[in-house]
Backbone as XML, in Angstrom:
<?xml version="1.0"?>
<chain id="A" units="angstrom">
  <residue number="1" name="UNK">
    <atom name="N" x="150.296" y="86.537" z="113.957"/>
    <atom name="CA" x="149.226" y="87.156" z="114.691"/>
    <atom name="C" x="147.867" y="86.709" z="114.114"/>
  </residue>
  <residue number="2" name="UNK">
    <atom name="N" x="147.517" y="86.750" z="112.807"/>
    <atom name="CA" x="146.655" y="86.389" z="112.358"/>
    <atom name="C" x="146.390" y="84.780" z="112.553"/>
  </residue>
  <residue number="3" name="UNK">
    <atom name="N" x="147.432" y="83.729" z="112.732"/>
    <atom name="CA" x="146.905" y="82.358" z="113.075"/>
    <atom name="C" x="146.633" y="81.895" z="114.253"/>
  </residue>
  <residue number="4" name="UNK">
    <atom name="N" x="147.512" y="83.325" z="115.172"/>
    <atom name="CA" x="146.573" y="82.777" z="116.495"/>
    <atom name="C" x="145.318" y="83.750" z="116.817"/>
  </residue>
  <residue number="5" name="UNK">
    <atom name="N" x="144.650" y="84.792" z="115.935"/>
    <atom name="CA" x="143.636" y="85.117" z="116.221"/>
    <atom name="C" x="142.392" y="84.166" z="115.489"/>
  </residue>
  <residue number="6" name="UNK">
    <atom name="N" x="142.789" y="83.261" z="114.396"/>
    <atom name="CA" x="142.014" y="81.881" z="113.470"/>
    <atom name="C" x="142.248" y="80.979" z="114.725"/>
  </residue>
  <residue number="7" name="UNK">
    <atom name="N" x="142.946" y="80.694" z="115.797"/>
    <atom name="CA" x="143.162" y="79.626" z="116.306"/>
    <atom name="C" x="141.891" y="79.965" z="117.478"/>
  </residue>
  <residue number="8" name="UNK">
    <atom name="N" x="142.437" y="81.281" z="118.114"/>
    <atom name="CA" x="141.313" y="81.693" z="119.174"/>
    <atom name="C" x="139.582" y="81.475" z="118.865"/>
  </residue>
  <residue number="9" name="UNK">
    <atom name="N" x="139.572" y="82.147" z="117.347"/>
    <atom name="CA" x="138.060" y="82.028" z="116.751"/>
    <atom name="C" x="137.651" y="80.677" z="116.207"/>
  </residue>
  <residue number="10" name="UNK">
    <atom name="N" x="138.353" y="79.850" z="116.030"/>
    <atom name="CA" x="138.473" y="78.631" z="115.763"/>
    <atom name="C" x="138.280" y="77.438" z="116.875"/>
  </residue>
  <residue number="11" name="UNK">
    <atom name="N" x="138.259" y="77.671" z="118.187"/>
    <atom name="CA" x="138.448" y="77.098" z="119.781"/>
    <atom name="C" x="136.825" y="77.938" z="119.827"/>
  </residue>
  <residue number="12" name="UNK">
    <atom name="N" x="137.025" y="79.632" z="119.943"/>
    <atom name="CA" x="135.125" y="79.873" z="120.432"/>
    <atom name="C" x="133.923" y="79.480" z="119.763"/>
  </residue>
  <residue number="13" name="UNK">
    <atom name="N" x="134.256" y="79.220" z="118.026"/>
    <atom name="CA" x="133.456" y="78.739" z="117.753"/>
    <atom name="C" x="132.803" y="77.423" z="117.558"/>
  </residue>
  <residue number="14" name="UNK">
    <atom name="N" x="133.769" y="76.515" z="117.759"/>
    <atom name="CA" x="133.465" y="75.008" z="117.856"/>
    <atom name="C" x="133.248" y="74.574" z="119.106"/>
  </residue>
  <residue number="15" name="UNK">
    <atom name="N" x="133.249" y="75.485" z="120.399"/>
    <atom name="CA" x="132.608" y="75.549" z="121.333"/>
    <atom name="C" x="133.946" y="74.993" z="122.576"/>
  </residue>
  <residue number="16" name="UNK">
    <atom name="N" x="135.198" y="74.490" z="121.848"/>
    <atom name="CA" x="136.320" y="73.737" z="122.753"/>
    <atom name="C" x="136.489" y="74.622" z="124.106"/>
  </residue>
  <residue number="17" name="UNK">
    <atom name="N" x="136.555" y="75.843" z="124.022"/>
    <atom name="CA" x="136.625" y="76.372" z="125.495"/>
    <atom name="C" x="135.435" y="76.430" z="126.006"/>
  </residue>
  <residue number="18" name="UNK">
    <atom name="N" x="134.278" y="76.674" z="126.113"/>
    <atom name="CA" x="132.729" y="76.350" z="126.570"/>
    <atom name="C" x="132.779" y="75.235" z="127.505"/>
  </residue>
  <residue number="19" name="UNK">
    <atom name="N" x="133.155" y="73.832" z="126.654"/>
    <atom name="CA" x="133.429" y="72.701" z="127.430"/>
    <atom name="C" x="134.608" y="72.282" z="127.813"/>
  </residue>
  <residue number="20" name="UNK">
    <atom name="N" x="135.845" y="72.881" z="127.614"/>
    <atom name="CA" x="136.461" y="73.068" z="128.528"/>
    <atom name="C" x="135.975" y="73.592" z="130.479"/>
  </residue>
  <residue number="21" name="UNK">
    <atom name="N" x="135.613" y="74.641" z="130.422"/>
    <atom name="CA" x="135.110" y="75.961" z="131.143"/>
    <atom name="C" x="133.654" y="74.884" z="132.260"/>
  </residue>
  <residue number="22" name="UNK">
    <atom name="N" x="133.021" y="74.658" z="131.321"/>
    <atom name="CA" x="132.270" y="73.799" z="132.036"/>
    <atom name="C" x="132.823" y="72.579" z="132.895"/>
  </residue>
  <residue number="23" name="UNK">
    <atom name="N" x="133.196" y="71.482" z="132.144"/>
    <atom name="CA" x="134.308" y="70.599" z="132.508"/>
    <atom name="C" x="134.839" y="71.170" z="134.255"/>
  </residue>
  <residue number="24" name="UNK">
    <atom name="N" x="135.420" y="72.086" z="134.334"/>
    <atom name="CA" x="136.129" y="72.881" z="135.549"/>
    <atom name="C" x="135.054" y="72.457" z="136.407"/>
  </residue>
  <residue number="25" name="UNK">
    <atom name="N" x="134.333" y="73.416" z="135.812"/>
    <atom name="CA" x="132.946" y="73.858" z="136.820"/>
    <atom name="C" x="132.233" y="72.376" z="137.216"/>
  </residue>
  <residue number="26" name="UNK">
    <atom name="N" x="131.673" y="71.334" z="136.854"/>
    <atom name="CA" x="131.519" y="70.584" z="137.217"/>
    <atom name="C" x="132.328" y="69.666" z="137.989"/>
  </residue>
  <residue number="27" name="UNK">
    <atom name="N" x="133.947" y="69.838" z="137.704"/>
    <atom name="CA" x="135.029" y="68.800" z="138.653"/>
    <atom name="C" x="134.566" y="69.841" z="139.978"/>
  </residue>
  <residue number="28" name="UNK">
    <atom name="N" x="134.464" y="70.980" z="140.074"/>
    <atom name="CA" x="134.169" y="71.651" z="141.596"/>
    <atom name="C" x="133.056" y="71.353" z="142.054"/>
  </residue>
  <residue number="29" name="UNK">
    <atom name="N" x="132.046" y="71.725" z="141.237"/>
    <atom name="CA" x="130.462" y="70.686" z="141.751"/>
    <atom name="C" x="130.723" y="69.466" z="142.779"/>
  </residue>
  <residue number="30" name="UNK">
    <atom name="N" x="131.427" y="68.781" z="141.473"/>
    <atom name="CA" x="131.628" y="66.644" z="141.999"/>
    <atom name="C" x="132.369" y="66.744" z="143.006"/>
  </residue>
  <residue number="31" name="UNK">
    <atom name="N" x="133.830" y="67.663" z="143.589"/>
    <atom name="CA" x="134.362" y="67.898" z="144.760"/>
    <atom name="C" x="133.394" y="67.937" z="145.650"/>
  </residue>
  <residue number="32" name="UNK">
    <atom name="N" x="132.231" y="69.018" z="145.677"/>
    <atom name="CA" x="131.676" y="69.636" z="146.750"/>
    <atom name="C" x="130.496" y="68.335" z="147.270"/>
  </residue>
  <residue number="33" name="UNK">
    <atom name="N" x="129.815" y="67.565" z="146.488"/>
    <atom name="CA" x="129.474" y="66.515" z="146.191"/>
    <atom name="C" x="129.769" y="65.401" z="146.940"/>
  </residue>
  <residue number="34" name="UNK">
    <atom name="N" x="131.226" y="65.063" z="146.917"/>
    <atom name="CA" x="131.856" y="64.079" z="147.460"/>
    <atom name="C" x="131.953" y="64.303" z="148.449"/>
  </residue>
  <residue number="35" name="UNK">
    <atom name="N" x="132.739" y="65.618" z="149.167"/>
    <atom name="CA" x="132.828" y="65.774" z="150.716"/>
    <atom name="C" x="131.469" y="65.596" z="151.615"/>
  </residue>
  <residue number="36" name="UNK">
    <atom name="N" x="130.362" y="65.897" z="150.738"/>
    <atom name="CA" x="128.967" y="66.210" z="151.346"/>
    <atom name="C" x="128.897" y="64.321" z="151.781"/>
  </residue>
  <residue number="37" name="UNK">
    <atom name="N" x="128.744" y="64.107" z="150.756"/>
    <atom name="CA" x="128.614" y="62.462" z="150.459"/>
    <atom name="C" x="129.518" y="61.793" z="152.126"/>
  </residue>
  <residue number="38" name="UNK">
    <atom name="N" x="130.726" y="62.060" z="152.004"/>
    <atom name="CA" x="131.723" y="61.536" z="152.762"/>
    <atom name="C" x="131.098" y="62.085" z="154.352"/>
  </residue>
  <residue number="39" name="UNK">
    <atom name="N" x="130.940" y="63.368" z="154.622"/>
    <atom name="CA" x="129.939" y="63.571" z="155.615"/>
    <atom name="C" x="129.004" y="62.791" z="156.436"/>
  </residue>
  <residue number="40" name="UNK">
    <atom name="N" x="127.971" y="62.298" z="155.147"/>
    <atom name="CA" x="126.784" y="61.865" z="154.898"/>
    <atom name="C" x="126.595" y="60.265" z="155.753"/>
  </residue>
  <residue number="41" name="UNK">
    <atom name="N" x="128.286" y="59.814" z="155.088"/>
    <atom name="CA" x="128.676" y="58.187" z="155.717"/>
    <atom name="C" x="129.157" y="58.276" z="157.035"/>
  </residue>
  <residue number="42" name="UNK">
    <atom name="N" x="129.908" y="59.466" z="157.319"/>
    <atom name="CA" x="130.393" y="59.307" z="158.761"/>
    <atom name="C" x="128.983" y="59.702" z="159.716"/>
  </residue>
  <residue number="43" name="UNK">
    <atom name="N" x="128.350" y="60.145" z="159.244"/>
    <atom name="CA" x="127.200" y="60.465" z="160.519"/>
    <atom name="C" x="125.877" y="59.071" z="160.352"/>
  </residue>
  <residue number="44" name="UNK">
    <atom name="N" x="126.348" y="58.434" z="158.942"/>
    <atom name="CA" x="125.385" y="57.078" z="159.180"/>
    <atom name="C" x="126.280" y="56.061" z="160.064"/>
  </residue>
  <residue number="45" name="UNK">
    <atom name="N" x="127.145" y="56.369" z="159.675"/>
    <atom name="CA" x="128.263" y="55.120" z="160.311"/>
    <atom name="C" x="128.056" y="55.015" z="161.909"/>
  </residue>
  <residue number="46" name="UNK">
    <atom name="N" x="127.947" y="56.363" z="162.377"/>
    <atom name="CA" x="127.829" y="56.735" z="163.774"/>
    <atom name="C" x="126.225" y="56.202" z="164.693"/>
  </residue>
  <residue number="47" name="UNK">
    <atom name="N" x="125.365" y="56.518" z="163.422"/>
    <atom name="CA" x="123.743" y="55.947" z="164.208"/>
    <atom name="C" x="124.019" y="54.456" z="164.151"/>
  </residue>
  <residue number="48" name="UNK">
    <atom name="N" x="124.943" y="53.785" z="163.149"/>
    <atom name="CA" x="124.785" y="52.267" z="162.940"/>
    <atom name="C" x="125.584" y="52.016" z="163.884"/>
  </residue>
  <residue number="49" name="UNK">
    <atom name="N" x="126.398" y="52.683" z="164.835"/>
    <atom name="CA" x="126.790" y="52.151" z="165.893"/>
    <atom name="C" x="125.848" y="52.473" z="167.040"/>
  </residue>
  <residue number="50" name="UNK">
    <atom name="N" x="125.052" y="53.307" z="166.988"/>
    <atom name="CA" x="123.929" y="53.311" z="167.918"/>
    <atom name="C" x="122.959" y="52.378" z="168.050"/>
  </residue>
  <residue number="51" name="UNK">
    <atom name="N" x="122.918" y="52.188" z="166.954"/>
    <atom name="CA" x="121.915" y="50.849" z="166.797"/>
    <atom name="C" x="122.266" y="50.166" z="167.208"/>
  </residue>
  <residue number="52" name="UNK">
    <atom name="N" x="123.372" y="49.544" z="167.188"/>
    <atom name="CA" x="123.512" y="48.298" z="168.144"/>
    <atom name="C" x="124.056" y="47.926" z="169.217"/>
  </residue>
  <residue number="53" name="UNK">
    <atom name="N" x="123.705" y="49.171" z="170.280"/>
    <atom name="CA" x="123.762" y="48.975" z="171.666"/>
    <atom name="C" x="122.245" y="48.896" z="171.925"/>
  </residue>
  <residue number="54" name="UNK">
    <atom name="N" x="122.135" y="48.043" z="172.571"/>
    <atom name="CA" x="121.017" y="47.562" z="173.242"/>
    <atom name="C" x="120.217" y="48.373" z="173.941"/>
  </residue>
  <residue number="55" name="UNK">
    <atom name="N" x="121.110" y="49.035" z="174.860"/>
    <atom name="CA" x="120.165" y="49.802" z="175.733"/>
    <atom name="C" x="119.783" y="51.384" z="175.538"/>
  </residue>
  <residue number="56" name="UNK">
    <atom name="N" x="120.504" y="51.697" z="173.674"/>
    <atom name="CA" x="119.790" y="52.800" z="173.162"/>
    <atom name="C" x="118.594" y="52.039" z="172.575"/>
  </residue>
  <residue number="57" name="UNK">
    <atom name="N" x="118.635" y="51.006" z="172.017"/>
    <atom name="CA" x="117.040" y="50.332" z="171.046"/>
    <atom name="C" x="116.121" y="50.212" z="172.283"/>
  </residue>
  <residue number="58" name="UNK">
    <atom name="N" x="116.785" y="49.904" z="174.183"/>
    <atom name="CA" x="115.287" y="49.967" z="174.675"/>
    <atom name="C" x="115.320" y="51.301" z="175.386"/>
  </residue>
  <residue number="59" name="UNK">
    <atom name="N" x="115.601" y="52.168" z="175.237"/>
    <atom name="CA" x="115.121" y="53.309" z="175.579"/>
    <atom name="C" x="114.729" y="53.590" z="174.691"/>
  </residue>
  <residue number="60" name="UNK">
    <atom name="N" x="115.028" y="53.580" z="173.271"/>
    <atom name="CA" x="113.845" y="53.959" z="172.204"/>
    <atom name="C" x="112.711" y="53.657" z="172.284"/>
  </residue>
  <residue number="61" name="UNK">
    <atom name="N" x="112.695" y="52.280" z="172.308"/>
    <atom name="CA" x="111.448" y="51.475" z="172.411"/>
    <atom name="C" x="110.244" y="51.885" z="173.739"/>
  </residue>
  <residue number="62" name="UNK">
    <atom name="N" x="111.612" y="52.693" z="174.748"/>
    <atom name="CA" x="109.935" y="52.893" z="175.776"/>
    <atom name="C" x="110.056" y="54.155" z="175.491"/>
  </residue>
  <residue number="63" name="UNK">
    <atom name="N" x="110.354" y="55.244" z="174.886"/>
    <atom name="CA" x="110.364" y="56.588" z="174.544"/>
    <atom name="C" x="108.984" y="57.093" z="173.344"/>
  </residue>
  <residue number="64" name="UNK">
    <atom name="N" x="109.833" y="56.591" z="172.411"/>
    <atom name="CA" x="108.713" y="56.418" z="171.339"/>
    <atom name="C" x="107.640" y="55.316" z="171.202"/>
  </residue>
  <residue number="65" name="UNK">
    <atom name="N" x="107.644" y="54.126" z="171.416"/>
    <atom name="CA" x="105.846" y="52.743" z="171.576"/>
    <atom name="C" x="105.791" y="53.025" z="173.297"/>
  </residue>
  <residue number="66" name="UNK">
    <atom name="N" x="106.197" y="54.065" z="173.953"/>
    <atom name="CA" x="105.305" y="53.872" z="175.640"/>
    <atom name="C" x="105.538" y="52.602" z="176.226"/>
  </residue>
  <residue number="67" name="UNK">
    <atom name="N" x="106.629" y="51.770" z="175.767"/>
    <atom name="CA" x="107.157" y="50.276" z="176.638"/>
    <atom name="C" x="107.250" y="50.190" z="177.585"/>
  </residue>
  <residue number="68" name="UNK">
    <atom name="N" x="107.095" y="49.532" z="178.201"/>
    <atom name="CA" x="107.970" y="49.490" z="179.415"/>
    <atom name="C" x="108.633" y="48.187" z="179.687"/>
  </residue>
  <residue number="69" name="UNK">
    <atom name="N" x="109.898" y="48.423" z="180.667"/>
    <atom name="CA" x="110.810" y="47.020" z="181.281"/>
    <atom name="C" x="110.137" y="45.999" z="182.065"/>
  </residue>
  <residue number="70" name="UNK">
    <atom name="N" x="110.907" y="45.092" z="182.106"/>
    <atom name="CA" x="110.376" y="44.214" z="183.085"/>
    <atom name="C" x="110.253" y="44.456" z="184.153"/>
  </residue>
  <residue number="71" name="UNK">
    <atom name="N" x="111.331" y="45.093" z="184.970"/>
    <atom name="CA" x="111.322" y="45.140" z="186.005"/>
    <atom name="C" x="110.582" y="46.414" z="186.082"/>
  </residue>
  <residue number="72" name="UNK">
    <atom name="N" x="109.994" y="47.610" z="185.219"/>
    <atom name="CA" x="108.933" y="48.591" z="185.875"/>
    <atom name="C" x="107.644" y="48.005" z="186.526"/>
  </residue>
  <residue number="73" name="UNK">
    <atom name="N" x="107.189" y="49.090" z="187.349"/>
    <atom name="CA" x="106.245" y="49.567" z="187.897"/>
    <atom name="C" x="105.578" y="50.728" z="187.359"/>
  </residue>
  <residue number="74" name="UNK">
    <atom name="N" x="104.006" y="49.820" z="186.575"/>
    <atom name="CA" x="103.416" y="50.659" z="186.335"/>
    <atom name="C" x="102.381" y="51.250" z="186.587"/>
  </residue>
  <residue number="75" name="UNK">
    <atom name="N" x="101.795" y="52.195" z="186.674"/>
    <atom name="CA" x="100.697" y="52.773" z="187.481"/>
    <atom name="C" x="99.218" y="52.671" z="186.412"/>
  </residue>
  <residue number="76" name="UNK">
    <atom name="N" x="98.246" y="52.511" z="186.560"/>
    <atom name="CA" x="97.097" y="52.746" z="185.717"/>
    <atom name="C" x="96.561" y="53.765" z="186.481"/>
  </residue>
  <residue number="77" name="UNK">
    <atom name="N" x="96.081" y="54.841" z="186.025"/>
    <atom name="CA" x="95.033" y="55.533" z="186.959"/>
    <atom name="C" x="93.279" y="55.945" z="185.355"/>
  </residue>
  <residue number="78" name="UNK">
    <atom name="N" x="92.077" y="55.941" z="186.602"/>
    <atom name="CA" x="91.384" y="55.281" z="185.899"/>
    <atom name="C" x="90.415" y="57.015" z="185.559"/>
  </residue>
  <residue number="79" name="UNK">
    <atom name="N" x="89.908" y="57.684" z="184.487"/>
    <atom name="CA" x="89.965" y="59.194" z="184.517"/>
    <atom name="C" x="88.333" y="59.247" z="185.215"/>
  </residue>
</chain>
């Protein structure tokens, strides 16, 4: 009884369960981490297939810079 109460005080004070305990706690962190991460690629993966259809880059292009197609018709009106 007495060498495993030297063994217990012997582990809290050299700190072995502390970093044990931590250790844990950070493999759950780096889990939560990774899935986020893994997330992160499937929803880039998804715009990088947006990107390269054509006719999302020119509807961007006349959405956001005011472009327009070739074949529009555009109106000027003068204020």
């Amino acid at each position: 009884m007495v060498c495993l109460g030297l063994l217990v005080m012997s582990l809290m004070i050299n700190g072995t369960v502390w970093k044990v305990w931590g250790l844990y706690r950070d493999e759950a962190r780096f889990k939560q981490e990774i899935i986020r991460a893994k997330a992160d690629a499937i929803m880039v993966e998804g715009q990088m297939l947006l990107a390269k259809d054509p006719q999302y880059i020119e509807r961007l292009a006349k959405d956001k810079m005011d472009l327009v197609g070739e074949n529009d018709l555009v109106f000027i009106f003068q204020n």
